[in-house]
C-alpha positions in Angstrom: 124.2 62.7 148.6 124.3 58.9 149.2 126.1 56.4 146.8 123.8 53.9 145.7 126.5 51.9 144.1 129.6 50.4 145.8 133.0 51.8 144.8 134.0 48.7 143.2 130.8 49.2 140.5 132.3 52.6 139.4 135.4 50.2 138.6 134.0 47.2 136.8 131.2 49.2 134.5 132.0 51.6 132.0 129.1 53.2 129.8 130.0 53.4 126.1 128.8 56.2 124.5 128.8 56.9 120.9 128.5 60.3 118.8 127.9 61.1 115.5 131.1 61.8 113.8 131.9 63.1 110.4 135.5 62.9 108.7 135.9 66.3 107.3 138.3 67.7 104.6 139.5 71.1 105.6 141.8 73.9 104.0 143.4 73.4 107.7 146.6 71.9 108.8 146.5 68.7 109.1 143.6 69.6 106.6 141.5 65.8 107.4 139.9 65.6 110.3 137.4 63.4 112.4 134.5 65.9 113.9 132.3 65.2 116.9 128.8 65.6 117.8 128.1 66.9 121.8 125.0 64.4 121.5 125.2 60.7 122.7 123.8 57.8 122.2 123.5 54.7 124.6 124.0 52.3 121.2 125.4 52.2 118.2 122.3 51.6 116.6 120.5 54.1 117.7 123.0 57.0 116.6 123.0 55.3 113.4 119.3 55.4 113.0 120.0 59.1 113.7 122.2 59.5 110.6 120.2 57.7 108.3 117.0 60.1 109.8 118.8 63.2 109.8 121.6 63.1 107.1 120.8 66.1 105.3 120.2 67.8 108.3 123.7 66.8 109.6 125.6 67.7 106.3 124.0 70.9 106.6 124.9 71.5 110.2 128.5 70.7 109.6 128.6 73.0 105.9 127.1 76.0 108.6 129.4 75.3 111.4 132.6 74.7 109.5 132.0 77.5 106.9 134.6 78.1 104.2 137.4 76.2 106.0 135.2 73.1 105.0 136.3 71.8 101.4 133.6 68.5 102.1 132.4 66.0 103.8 134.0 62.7 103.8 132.2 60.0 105.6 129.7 59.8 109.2 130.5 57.0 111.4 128.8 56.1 115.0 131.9 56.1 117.1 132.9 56.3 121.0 135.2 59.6 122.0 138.3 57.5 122.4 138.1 55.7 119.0 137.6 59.3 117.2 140.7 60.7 119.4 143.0 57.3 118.0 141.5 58.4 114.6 142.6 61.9 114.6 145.8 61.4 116.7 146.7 59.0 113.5 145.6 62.1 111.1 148.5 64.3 112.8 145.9 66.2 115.4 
């Protein structure tokens, strides 16, 4: 397969890419948590316009998922992987 792009591109650009995330309060150790959504979005804005769409539908994916180790639902952000990672290396994760 050919490289369209010089080696020194691959260097200089990095692609931010933000998931919904959701702060979650557990009956787990540490028991406060940031969670993760597999879907990204190109903009900030755009996964926020996917919260404010979808916000029930999100609560509810995240009651089904986490089941009856979830005690609630604290907060959704639009974040990048490596901002929720500080988050929850600060929560004791």
């Amino acid at each position: 397969m050919l490289d369209l792009f010089p080696f020194s591109f691959y260097n200089t650009c990095m692609i931010k890419a933000f998931f919904i995330t959701a702060l979650v309060h557990t009956i787990m150790t540490p028991d406060t948590g940031w969670l993760q959504w597999t879907q990204s979005y190109a903009t900030k804005e755009a996964c926020h316009e996917v919260i404010w769409k979808d916000f029930d539908k999100i609560n509810e994916a995240i009651k089904n998922n986490m089941g009856m180790k979830l005690v609630g639902i604290m907060e959704l952000r639009c974040m990048t992987y490596d901002e929720a990672l500080k988050l929850n290396v600060e929560l004791g994760h």
